[in-house]
N, C-alpha and C positions, 0 to 999 in steps of 0.2 A: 817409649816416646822420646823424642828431640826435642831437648829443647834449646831456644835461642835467646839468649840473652839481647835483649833491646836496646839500641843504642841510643840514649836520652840528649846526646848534645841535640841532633831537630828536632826533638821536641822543646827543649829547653827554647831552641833559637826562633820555632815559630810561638812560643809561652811571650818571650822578650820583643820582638813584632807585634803580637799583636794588645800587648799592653805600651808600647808607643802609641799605635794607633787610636789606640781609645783614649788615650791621653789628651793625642791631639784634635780627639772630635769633641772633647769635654773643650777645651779650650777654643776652638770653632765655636763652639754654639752659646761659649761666653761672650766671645766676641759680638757675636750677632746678636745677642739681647741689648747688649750693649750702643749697638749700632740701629736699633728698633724705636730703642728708647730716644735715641736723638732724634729720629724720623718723626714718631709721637709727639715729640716735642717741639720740632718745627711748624708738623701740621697745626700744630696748636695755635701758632702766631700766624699763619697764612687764611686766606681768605675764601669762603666755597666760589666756586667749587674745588679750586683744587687742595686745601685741605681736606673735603670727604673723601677725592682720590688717593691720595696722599695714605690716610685712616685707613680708607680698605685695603686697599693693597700693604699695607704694613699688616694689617690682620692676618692676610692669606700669606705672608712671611712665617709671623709667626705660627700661625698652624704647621708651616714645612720642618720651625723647628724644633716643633713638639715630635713630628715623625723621625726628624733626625737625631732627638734624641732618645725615642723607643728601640732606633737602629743601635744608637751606641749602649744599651742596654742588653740588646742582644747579642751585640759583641761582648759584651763580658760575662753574662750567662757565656759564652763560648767559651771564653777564658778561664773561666771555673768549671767547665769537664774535663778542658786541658789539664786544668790543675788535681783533678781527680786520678786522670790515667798515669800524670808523670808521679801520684801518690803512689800507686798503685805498681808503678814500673819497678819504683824504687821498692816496692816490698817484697818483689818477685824476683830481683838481681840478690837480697839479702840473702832470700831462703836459696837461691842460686851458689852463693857464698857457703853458703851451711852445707849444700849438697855436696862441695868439693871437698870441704874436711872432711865428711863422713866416706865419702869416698875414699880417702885415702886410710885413713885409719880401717875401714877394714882391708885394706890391701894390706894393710900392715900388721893384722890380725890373723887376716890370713896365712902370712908367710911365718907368723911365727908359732903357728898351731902345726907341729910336726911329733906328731905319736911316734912313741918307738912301742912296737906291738910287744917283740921280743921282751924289753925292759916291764911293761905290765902284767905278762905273764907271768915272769920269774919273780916280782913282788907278787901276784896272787898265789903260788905255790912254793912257796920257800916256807918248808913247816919249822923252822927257827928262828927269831929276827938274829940280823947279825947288821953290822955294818952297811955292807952291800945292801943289806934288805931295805934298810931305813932310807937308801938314797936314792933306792928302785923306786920307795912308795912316795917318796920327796917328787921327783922327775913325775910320778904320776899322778899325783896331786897337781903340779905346775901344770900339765899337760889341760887335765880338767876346768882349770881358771882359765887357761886359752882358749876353751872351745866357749865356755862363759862368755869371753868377751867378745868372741868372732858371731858367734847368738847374739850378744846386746848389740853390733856396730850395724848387723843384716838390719834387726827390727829398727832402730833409728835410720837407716836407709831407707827401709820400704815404707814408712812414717813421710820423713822428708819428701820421696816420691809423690806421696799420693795429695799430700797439702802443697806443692810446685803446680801437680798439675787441678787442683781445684781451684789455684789462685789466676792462672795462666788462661781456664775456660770463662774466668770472673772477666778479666782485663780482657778477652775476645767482647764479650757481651757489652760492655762497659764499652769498648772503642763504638764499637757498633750504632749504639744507642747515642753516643755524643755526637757521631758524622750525622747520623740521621737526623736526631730531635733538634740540637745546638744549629747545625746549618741550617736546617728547614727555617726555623725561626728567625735566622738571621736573614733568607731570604726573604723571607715573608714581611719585613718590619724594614728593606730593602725597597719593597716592590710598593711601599705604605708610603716612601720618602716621592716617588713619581707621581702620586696623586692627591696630594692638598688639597683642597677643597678651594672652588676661587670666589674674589670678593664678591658680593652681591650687587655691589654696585656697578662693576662692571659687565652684569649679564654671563651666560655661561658662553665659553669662547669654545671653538673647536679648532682643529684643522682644515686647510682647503683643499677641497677634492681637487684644486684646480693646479697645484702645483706639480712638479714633474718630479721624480727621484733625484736631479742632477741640486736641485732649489732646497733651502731652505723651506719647511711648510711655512705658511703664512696663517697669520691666527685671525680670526674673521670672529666678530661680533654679531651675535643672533636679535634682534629685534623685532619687536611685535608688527611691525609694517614690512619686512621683505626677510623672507625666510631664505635669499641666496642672494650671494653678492653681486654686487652692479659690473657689468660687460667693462 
């Protein structure tokens, strides 16, 4: 298997965007309560009818900014799977890190496991210890801790192998589920912000079949006495 090391600066940089962003729709939607509450407040001191005006239509405000703030909710639910994968990136770059030591330590293992056949021989058949003999068995006893440790460096490689790539099919599954679930969501609580509910007082308003693509549509008032506007 190949594997590729993920490069976390974009993700980092759309993590950093999109906690501006939501920053700034927290702060929007201070504003606008802000800005409600004067409206309320005037209506207060104004005269019907156009204080009930005034009332309704600050109502169907404030419903736009209950939706705009389910949206910046679902902006940060987004922000918190980002924050999961770039958890997750970084735990996969570490064991990445670990893969490369092991990797080299058994090259180095390797190169220094060099059997001399001859020398093993003549320590197994030397029927008197002498000198020679004791440094025949020295070299082959060494020989034996090297293949030791060229055996421990494989099994911590083939270990690190298999936990990279169980971590590598986790972060596949996990990006997946965050494009799909976190966007959806944020579409959907997007598409909540274009349909507020409107005030009652003013009747339900539509579009006019009568405008052309090049026009602004014009918003036409339904009443119980002409169900289509005047020529």
């Amino acid at each position: 298997m190949v594997h590729r090391a993920a490069d976390s600066r974009l993700l980092n940089n759309l993590l950093s965007h999109e906690k501006d962003y939501h920053k700034h729709l927290l702060s929007l939607l201070d504003t606008s309560h802000a800005a409600l509450a004067s409206a309320s407040a005037y209506a207060a001191a104004s005269q019907p009818p156009a204080s009930t005006v005034i009332l309704a239509v600050t109502s169907s405000f404030a419903a736009a900014d209950e939706a705009l703030l389910r949206y910046a909710g679902s902006v940060d639910e987004w922000r918190e799977r980002l924050k999961q994968l770039k958890s997750l990136e970084e735990d996969i770059a570490t064991i990445m890190r670990d893969r490369e030591i092991l990797v080299t330590r058994l090259i180095k293992a390797s190169k220094n496991e060099k059997p001399n056949r001859d020398s093993i021989l003549l320590a197994q058949h030397q029927p008197y210890p002498s000198s020679s003999t004791l440094s025949l068995k020295s070299d082959y006893t060494g020989t034996l801790n090297t293949s030791t440790k060229l055996a421990a460096a494989q099994s911590e490689l083939q270990a690190c192998e298999a936990h990279l790539a169980e971590k590598e099919r986790e972060l596949d599954a996990l990006r997946t589920s965050a494009v799909r679930d976190g966007l959806s969501a944020r579409c959907r609580a997007m598409i909540e912000c274009g349909w507020p509910p409107m005030p009652s007082a003013l009747g339900p308003v539509y579009p006019s079949r009568l405008s052309t693509s090049r026009e602004q549509p014009t918003l036409i008032r339904i009443t119980s006495r002409a169900s289509h506007p005047s020529p």
